[in-house]
C-alpha positions as CSV (number, residue, x, y, z in Angstrom):
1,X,-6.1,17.1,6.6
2,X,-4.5,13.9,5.5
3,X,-5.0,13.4,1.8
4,X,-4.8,9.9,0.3
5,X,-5.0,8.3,-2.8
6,X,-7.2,5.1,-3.7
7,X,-7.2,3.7,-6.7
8,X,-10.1,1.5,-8.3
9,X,-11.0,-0.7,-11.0
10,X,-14.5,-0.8,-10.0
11,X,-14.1,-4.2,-9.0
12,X,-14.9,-5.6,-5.7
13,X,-11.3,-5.8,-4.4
14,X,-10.6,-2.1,-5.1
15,X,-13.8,-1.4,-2.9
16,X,-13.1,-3.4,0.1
17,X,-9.2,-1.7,-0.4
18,X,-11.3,1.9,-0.1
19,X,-13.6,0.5,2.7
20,X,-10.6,-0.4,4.5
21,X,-8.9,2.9,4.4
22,X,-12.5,4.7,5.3
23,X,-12.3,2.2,8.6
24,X,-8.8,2.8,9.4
25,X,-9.6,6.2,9.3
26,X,-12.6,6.8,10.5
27,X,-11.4,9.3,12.8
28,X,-8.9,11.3,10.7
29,X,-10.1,14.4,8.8
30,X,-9.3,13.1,5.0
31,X,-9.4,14.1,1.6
32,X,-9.5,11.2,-0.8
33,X,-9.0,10.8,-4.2
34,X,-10.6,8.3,-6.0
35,X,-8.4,7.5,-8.9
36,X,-9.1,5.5,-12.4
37,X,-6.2,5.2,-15.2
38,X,-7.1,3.4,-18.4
39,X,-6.0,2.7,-21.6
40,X,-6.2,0.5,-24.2
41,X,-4.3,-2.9,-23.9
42,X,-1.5,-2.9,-25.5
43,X,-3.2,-5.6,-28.3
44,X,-5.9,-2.6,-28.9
45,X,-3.4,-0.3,-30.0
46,X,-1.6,-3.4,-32.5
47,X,-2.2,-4.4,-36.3
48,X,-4.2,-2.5,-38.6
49,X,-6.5,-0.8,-36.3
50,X,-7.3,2.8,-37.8
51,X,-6.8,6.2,-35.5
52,X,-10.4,6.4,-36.1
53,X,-11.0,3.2,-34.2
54,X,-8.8,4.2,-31.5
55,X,-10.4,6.8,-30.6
56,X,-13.5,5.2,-30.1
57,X,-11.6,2.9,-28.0
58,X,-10.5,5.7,-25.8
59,X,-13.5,7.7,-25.5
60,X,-15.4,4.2,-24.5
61,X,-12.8,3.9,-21.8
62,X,-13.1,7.8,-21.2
63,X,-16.7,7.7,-20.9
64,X,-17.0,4.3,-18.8
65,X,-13.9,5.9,-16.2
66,X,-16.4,9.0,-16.1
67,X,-19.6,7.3,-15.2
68,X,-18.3,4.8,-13.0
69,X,-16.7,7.5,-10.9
70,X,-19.8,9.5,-10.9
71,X,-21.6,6.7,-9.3
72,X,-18.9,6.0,-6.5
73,X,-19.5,9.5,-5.9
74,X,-23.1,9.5,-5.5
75,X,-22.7,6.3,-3.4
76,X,-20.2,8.3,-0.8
77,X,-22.9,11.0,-0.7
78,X,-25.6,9.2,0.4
79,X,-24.2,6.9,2.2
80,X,-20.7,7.4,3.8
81,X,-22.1,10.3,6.5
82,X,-18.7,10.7,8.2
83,X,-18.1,14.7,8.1
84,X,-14.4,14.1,8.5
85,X,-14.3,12.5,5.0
86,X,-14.0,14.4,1.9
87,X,-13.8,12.9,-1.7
88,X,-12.8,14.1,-5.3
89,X,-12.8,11.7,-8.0
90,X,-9.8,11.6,-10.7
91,X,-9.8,10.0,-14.1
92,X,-6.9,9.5,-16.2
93,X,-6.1,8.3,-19.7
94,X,-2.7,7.0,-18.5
95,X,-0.7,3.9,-16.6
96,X,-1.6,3.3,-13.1
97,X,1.9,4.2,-11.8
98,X,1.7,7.5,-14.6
99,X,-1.5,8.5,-12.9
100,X,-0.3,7.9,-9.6
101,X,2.9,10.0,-9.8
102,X,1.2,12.9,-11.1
103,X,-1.5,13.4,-8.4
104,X,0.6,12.9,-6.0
105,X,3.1,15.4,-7.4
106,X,0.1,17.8,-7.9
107,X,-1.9,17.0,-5.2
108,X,0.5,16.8,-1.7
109,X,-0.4,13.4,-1.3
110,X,0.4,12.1,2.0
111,X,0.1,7.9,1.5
112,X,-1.4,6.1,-1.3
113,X,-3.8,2.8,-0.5
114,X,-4.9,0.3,-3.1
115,X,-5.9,-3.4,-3.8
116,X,-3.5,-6.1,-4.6
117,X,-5.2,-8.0,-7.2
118,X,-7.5,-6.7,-9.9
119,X,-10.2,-8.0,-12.2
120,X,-9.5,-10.3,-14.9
121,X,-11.4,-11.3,-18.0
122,X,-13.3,-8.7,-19.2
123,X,-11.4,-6.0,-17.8
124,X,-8.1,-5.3,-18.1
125,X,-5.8,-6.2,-15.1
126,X,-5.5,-3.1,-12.4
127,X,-4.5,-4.2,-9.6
128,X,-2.0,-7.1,-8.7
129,X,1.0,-7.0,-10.8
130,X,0.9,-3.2,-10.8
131,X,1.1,-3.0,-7.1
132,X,4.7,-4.1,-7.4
133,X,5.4,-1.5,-10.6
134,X,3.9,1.6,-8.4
135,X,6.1,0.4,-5.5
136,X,9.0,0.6,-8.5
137,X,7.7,4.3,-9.0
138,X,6.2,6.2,-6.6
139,X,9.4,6.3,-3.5
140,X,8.6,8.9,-1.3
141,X,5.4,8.2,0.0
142,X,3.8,5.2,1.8
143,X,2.1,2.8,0.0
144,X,-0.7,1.0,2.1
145,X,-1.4,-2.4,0.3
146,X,-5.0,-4.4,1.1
147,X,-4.9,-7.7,0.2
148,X,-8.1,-9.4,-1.7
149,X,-10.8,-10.1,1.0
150,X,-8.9,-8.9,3.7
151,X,-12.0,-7.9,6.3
152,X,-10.6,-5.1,8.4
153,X,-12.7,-4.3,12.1
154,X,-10.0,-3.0,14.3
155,X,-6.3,-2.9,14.9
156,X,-4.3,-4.5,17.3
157,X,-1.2,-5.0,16.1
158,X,1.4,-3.2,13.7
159,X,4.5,-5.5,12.9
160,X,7.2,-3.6,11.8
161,X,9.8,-6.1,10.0
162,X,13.4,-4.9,10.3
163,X,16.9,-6.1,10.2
164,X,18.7,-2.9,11.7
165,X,21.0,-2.6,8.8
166,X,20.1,1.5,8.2
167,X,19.4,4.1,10.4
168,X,15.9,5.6,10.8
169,X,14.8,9.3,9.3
170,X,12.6,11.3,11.3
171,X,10.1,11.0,9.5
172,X,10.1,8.0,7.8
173,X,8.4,6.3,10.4
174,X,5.8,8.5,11.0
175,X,2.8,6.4,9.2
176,X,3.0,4.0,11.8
177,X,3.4,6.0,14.6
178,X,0.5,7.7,13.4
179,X,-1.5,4.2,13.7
180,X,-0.3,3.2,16.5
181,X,-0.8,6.5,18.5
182,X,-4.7,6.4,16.5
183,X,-5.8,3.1,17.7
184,X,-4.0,3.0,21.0
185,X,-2.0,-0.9,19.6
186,X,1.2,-2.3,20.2
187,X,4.1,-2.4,17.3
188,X,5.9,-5.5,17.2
189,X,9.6,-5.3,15.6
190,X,10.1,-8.4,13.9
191,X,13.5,-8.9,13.1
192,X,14.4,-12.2,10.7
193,X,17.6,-13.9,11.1
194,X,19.9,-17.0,11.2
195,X,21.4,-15.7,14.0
196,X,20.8,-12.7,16.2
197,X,24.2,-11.3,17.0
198,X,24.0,-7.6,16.1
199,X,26.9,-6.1,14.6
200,X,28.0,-2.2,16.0
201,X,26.0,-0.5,13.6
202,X,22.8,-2.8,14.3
203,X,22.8,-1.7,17.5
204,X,23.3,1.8,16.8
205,X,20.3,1.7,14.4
206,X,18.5,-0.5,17.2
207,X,18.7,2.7,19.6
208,X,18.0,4.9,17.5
209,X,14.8,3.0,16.6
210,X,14.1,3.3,20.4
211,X,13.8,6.5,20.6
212,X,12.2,6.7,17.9
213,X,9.0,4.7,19.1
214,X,9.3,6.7,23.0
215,X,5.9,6.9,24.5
216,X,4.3,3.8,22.6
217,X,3.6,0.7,23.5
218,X,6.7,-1.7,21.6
219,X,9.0,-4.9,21.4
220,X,11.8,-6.7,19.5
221,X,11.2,-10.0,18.6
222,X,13.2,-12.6,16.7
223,X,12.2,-14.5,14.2
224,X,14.3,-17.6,12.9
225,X,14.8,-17.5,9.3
226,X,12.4,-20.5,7.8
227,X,13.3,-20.9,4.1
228,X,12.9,-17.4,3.0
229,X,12.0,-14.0,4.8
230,X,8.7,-13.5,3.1
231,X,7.8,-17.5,4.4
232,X,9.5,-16.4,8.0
233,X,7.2,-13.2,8.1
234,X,4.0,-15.1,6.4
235,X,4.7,-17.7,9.3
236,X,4.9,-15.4,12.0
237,X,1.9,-13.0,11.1
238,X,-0.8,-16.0,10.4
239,X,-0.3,-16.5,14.4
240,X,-1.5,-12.9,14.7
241,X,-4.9,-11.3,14.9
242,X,-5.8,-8.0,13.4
243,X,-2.8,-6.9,12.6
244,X,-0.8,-4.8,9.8
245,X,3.0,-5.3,8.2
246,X,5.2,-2.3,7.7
247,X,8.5,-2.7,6.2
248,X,10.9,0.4,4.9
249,X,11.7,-0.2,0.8
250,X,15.0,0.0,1.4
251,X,15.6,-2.8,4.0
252,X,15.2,-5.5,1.0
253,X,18.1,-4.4,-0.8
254,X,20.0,-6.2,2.2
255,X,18.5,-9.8,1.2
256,X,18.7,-9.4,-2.4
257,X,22.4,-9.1,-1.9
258,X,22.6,-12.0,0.7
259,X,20.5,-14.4,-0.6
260,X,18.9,-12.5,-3.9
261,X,15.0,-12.8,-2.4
262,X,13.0,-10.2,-3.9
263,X,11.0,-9.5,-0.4
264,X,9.4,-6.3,-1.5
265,X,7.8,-8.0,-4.6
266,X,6.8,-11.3,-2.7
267,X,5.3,-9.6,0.5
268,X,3.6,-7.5,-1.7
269,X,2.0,-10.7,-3.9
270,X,1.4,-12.8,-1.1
271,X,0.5,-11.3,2.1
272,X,-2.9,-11.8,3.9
273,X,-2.7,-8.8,5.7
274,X,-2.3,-5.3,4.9
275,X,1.1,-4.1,3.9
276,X,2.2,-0.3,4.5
277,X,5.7,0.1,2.1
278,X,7.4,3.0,3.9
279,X,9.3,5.2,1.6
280,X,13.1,4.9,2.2
């Protein structure tokens, strides 16, 4: 059974995020945990403020987390029928990327899906900014990230964005090969580049990617470098049609040292499609 984490705010990004991941795998026998961190704002906790008045700042969060979850709960029951879908609903009086770690850790967690931007205002930000500081934290397993409003029916497409530099694990590409094999698509290798002369080692990596992917429908493709690789990928993927990005955390250190872009962080803000972050 596959066991993934979603995390909510309760705000209506974080469920279109989980009824993403319900859709995606509709067909996959799943436990999911339904995750809430809190805690007060860094202001709350500030000034003169008694201990007495934080605590009724925490057990207000505590008791809001509680109820809320409850509800989501009740909701699944009555109305998500699938009998391959399990939930179990987490609260926690810690950071997101705290949280995270530690049910992962304690829990065998095998890929962790949330929204990309959170709710503002009233509530404290979630989501967004802290997609790029779980990304920072959690390393060694996939982080699936569903952009705000993204509308997910079916998949066609998985672009996997590469530039050959590393060699593949085993395993590290198994998400995807999980989703492609699952929904019967096509996984496009996007490589970005200037030019596309591959060096010895490229190639070796290339090969190796090859066999990697046996038995599935693939190609290469080249895409010419257009300002930045996060524009060059953005270009490329607004051409495409129900589609996904993967991209292996390491493969950005290469472009931070070449032309210091922060791709992880900027794919991860800015993407209109679903991102899957595959541990390095």
């Amino acid at each position: 059974m596959k066991k993934i984490v979603l995390t909510t705010d309760f705000s209506e990004n974080a469920w279109n995020a989980i009824f993403t991941a319900l859709k995606i795998y509709a067909d996959v026998d799943c436990h999911f945990f339904l995750l809430h961190a809190y805690e007060p704002s860094t202001l709350n906790l500030l000034g003169t403020k008694s201990q007495q008045r934080l605590g009724v700042i925490y057990d207000s969060l505590s008791k809001h987390s509680e109820q809320e979850l409850e509800e989501m709960f009740k909701y699944f029951e009555i109305n998500h029928k699938n009998p391959k879908h399990k939930f179990t609903t987490i609260s926690k009086s810690e950071t997101l990327e705290e949280a995270v770690k530690e049910i992962v850790s304690q829990n065998d967690v095998d890929i962790l899906m949330m929204g990309t931007q959170g709710a503002t205002g009233a509530k404290e930000v979630f989501l967004g900014s802290n997609t790029v500081k779980v990304l920072k934290t959690i390393k060694n397993i996939p982080i699936f990230a569903i952009p705000s409003g993204f509308n997910f029916q079916k998949l066609r497409t998985i672009i996997f964005a590469t530039d050959f530099t590393k060699p593949f694990n085993k395993n590290e590409l198994n998400q995807i090969i999980e989703l492609a094999i699952l929904w019967k698509t096509q996984i496009e290798i996007v490589h970005v580049a200037i030019e596309f002369n591959l060096n010895d080692t490229q190639n070796t990596n290339k090969a190796i990617l090859k066999e990697r992917f046996a038995g599935l429908d693939y190609q290469f493709k080249n895409v010419p470098f257009e300002i930045s690789i996060s524009h060059s990928i953005d270009a490329y993927v607004g051409n495409k049609d129900s589609c996904i990005l993967s991209i292996i955390r390491h493969q950005h250190t290469f472009w931070e040292k070449i032309i210091g872009e922060a791709v992880i962080k900027k794919i991860a803000f800015h993407s209109n499609i679903p991102v899957i972050f595959l541990p390095q």
